[in-house]
C-alpha positions in Angstrom: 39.6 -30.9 -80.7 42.9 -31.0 -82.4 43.2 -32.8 -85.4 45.4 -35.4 -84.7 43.7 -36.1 -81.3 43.0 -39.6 -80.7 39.9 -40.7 -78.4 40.0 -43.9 -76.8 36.7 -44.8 -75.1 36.2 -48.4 -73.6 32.9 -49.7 -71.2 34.2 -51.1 -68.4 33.3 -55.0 -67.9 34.1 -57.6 -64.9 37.4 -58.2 -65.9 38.3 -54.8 -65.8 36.2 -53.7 -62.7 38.8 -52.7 -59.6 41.7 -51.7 -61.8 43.2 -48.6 -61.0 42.3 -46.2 -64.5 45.8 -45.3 -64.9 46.8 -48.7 -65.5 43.8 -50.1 -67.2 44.7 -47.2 -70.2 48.3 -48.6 -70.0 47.1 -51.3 -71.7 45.1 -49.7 -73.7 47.2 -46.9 -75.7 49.9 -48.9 -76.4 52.0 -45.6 -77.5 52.0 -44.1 -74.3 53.7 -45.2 -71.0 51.9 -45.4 -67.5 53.5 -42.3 -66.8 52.6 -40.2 -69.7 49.3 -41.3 -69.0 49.2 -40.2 -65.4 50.3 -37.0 -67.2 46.8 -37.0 -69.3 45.1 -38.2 -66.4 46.2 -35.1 -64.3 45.6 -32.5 -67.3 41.9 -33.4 -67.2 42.4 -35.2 -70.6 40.5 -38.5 -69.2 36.9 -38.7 -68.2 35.1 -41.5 -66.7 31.3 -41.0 -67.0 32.0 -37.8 -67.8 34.1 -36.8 -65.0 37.6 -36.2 -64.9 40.0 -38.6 -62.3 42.8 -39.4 -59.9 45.1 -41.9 -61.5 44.3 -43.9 -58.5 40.7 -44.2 -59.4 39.4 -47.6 -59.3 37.0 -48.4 -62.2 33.6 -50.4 -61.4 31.3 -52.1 -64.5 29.5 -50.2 -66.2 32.0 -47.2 -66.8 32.7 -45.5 -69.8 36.2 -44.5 -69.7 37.0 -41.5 -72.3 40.8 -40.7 -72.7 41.7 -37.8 -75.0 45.5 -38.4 -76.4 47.2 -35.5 -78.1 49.8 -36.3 -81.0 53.1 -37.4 -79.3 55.5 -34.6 -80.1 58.7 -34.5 -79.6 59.9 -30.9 -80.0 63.5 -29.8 -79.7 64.1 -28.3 -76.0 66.0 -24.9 -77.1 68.0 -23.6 -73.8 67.1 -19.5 -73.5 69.5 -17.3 -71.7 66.4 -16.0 -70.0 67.0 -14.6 -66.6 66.0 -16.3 -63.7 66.0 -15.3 -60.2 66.6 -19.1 -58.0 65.5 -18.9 -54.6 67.2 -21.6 -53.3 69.4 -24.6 -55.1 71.0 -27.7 -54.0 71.7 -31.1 -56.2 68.0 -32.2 -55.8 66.0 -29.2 -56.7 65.9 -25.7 -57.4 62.9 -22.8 -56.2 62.2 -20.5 -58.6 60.6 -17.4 -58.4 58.2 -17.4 -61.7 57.8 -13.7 -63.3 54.1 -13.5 -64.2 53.7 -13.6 -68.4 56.0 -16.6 -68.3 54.5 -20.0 -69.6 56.1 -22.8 -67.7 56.6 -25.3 -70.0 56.5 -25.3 -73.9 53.3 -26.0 -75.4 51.6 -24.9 -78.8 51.6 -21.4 -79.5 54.2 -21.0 -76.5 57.3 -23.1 -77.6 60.3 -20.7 -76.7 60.7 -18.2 -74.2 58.7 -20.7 -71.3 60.5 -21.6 -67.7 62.0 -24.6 -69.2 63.5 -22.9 -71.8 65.2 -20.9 -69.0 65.9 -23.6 -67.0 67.5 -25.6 -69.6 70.0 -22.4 -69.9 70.8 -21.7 -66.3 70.9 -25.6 -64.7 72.9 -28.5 -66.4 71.4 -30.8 -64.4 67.7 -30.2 -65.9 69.5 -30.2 -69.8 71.0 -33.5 -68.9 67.6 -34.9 -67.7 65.9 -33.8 -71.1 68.5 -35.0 -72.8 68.4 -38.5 -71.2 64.6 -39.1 -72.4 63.6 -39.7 -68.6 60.2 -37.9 -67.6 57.5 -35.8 -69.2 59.8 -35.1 -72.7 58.6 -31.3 -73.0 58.5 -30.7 -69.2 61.7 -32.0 -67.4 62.2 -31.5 -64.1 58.5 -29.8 -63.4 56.9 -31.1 -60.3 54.1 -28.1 -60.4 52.6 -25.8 -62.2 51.8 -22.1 -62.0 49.5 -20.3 -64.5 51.0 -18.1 -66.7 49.6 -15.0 -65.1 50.3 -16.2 -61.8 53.6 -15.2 -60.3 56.1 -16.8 -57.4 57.3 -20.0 -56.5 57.8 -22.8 -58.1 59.6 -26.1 -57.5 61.8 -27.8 -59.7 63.9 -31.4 -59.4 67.1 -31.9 -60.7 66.7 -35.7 -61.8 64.0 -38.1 -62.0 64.3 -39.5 -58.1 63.7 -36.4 -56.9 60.9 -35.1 -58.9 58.7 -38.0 -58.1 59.5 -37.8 -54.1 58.4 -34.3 -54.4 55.0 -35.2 -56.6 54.6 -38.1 -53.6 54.4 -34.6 -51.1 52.1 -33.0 -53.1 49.9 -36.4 -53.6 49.5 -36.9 -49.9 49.0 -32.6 -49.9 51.9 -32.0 -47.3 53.3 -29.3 -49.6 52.1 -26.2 -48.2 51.4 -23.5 -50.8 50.5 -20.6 -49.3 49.3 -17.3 -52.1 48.7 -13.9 -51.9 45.8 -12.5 -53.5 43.6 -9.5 -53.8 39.7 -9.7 -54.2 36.7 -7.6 -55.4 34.8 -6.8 -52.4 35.0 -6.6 -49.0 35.0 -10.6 -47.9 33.1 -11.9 -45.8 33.3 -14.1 -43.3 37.4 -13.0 -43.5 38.3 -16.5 -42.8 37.3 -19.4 -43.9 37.1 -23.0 -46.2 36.0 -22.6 -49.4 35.1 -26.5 -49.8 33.5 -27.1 -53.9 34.3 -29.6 -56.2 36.0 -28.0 -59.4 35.7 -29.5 -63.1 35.7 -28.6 -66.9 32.7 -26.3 -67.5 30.6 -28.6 -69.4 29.5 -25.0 -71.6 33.1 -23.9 -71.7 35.7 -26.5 -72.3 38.7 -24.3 -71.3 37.8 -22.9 -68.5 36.8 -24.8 -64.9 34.0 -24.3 -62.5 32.5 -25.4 -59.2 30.2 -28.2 -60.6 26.9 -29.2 -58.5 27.4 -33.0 -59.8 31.0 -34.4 -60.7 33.9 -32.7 -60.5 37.1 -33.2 -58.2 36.9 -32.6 -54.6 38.7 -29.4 -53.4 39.0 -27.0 -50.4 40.8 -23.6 -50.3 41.2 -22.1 -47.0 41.9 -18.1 -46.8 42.1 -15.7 -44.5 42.1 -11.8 -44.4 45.3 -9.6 -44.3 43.1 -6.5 -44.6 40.9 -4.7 -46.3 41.6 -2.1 -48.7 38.7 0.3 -49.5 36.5 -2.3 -51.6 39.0 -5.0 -51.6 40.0 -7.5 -49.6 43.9 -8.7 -49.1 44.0 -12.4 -48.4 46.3 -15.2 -47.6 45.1 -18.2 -49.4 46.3 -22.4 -48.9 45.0 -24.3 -51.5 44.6 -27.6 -49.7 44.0 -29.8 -53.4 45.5 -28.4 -56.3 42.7 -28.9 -59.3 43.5 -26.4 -62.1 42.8 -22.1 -61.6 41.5 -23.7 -57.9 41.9 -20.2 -56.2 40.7 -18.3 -58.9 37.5 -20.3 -59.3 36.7 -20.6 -55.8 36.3 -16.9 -55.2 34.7 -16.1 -58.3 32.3 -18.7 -57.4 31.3 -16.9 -53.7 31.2 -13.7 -56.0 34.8 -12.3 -54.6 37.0 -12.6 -57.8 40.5 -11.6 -57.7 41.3 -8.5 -58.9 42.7 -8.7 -62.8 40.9 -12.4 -63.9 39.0 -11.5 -67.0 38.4 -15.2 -67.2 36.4 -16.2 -63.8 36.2 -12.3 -62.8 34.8 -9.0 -64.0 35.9 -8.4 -67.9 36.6 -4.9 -66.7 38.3 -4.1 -63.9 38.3 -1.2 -61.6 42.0 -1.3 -61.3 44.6 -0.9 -63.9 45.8 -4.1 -63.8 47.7 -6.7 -66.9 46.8 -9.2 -64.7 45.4 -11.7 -62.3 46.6 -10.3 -58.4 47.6 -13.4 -57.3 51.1 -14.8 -56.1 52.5 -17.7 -54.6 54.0 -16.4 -51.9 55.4 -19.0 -49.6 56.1 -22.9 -49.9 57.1 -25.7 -47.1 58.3 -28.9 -47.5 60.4 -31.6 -46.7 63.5 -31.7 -49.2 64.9 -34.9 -50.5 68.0 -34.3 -48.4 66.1 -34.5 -45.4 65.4 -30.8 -43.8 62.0 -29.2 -43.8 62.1 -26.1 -45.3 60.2 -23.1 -45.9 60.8 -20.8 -48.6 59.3 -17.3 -49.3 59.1 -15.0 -52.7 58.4 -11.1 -52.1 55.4 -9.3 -53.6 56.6 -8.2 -57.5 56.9 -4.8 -58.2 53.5 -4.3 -60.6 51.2 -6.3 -57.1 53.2 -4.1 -54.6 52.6 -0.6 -57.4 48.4 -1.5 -56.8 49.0 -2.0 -53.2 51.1 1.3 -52.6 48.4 3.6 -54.7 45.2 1.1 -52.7 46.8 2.1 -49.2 49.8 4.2 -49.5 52.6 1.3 -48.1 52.5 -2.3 -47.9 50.7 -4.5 -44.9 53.6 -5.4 -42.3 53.1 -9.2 -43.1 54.2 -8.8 -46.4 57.1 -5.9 -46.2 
């Protein structure tokens, strides 16, 4: 635990039994807005009875509420001339196709050189939002997030309306997120729902896991694009979005993608930097009106494994 980490833990009595957890800690951490705390909510930073939450939970009697609150920074956003390559851009938002090896927003040990660095350089719109104070103060205009190792698409709202009517889509899950991935093994059944509930491994704090008893509901459903000698090519929609979903879910039915030394083999068959996985596609409604889709090409590095694995690229991906 860092240092300056507060823990606030409260028991749950009548009076406080049916209040939605979000806004019971509202009046609880007087130092931190509802929003913030929806923030620590949704980074796993708040347990009750030991499991982590929806914002929306209601609490009952008897529960021990345990809300981890990191020291309120409030670092200097420094704009990067970092190059970007925008997929799309109007006055509401902006699709960004994420290199892999980029952090997407600062955080210790990572405070220059992330997305928003970037961002803050290429769109005035998101420097004028961090600038105004509105939203998540090291994260403005993030309505997602991508691991660092994970490459493609990424949304990202202009001001503070749009951002939360794109977290609304991805609340009621009718953002579709469609990946690429390649896994160890040759899968089987090639199509299927990989339904497990994912939270912190109680034995390894930083990593997740499928859990047998707590944890947050979540289904992944994949399909096969083709095999490739003793790998398997898939097309993967997360249906939840818990944290490293995709990644835990096949490592949990023993098919780990290719290049996790976290939740997959420590060494790899392949000469890979890392994990082979890439958000490939998203579709959504955009707060102009229009449903759109929006697609990101393989990388060169995933497309270089692919080409020496088969000799050319599967059609549904050229």
């Amino acid at each position: 635990m860092p240092e300056d980490e507060r823990i606030v833990e409260r028991e749950i009595d009548e009076t406080a039994a049916g209040q939605r957890v979000d806004k019971f800690l509202a009046t609880q951490i007087a130092d931190r807005s509802r929003s913030q705390i929806q923030d620590l909510i949704d980074e796993g930073l708040v347990t009750v009875l030991g499991t982590t939450v929806k914002p929306s939970y209601r609490l009952s009697a008897g529960d021990i509420v345990v809300a981890r609150v990191p020291p309120e920074e409030e670092p200097e956003l420094v704009a990067e001339p970092i190059p970007l390559d925008i997929v799309y851009e109007d006055g509401d938002l902006a699709v960004v196709n994420k290199p892999a090896g980029m952090v997407v927003h600062p955080a210790p040990g990572h405070e220059t050189g992330t997305l928003v660095n970037a961002l803050l350089a290429h769109i005035a719109e998101i420097a004028e939002l961090a600038a105004s104070g509105k939203g998540p103060a090291r994260r403005p205009g993030i309505v997602h997030r991508l691991d660092k190792g994970t490459s493609g698409l990424i949304l990202v709202a202009k001001h503070e309306e749009a951002r939360r009517f794109l977290q609304r889509q991805f609340k009621r899950r009718e953002v579709e997120k469609t990946y690429v991935a390649l896994l160890e093994g040759q899968l089987h059944p090639p199509q299927g729902v990989i339904d497990a509930p994912v939270g912190r491994d109680p034995r390894h704090r930083q990593r997740m896991a499928v859990l047998s008893r707590g944890g947050r509901a979540a289904q992944t459903v994949y399909y096969l694009i083709e095999y490739l000698g003793d790998y398997s090519l898939v097309s993967v929609q997360p249906i939840t979005g818990r944290t490293h979903q995709i990644r835990v879910h096949f490592a949990a039915i023993e098919y780990p993608v290719v290049g996790d030394r976290v939740y997959g083999y420590r060494r790899q068959r392949l000469d890979v930097d890392r994990q082979f996985l890439h958000a490939w596609k998203l579709a959504l409604t955009l707060p102009s009106g229009p449903e759109r889709e929006f697609a990101a090409p393989l990388p060169a590095d995933l497309r270089q494994i692919l080409l020496e694995l088969a000799g050319q690229i599967p059609k549904e991906l050229q």
